[in-house]
C-alpha positions as CSV (number, residue, x, y, z in Angstrom):
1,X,-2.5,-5.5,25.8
2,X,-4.1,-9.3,25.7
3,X,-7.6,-7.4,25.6
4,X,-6.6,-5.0,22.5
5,X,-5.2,-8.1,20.5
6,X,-7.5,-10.5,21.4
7,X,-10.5,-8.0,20.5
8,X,-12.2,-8.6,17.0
9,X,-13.3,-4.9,17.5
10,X,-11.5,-2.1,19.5
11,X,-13.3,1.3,20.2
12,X,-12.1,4.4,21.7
13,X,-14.1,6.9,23.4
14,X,-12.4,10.3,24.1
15,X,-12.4,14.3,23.5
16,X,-11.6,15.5,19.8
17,X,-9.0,18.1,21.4
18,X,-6.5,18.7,24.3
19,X,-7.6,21.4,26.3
20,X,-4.2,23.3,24.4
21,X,-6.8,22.8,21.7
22,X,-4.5,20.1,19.5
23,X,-6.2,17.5,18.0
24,X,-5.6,14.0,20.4
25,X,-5.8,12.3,17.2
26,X,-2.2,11.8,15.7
27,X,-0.8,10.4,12.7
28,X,2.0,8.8,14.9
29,X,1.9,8.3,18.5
30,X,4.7,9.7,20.8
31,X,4.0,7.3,23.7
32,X,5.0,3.7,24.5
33,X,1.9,1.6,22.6
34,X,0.6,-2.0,24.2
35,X,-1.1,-2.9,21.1
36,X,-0.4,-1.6,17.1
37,X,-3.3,-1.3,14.6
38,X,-6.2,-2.5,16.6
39,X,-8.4,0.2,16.7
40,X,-11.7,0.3,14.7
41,X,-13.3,3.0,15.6
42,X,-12.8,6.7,17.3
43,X,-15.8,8.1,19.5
44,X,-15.4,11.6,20.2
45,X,-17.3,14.4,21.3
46,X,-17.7,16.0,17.9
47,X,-17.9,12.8,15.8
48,X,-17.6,9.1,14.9
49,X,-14.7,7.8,12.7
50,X,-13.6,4.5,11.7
51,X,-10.2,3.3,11.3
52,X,-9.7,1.5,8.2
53,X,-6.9,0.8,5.8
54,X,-7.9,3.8,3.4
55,X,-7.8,6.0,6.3
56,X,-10.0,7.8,9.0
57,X,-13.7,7.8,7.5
58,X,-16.2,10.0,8.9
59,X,-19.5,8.3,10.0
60,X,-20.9,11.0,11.9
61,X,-20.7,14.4,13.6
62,X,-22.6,16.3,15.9
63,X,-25.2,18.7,14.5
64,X,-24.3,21.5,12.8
65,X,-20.1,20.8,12.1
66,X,-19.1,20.2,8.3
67,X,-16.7,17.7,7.9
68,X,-14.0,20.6,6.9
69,X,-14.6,22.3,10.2
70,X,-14.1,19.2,11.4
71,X,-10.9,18.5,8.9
72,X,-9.3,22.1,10.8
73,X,-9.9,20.5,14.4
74,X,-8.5,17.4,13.2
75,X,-4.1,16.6,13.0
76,X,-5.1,14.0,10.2
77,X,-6.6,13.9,6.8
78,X,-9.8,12.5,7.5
79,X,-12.5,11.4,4.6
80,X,-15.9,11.3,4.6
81,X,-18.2,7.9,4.6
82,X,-20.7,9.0,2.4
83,X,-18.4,9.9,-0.3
């Protein structure tokens, strides 16, 4: 908890989807949390997305998925960077 606070940056690194094929990222989190609002940015196996205060912005994705592909695989609205 003392590391997520403390951190002027926070990344996570994990897979896009459950293997039910849900998207792991959530608009609200159903578990206990040791640290609200700290994340900055979201690796994943199909892209990279910051975390800002006007939402989940696209920086990159792997080749060949459009960000509306990646908008279906997704359980949040998510924008793109470049727009």
């Amino acid at each position: 908890m003392d590391l997520a606070i403390g951190a002027k940056k926070v990344f996570v690194m994990m897979e896009h989807q459950a293997k039910s094929g849900e998207s792991k990222i959530v608009s609200a989190c159903t578990y206990p949390l040791t640290g609200v609002a700290c994340v900055s940015r979201i690796y994943t196996d199909l892209a990279t997305i910051d975390v800002t205060s006007d939402g989940l912005l696209v920086v990159d994705t792997i080749d060949g998925l459009s960000l509306d592909t990646l908008q279906q695989l997704t359980g949040v609205p998510l924008k793109s960077a470049s727009r």
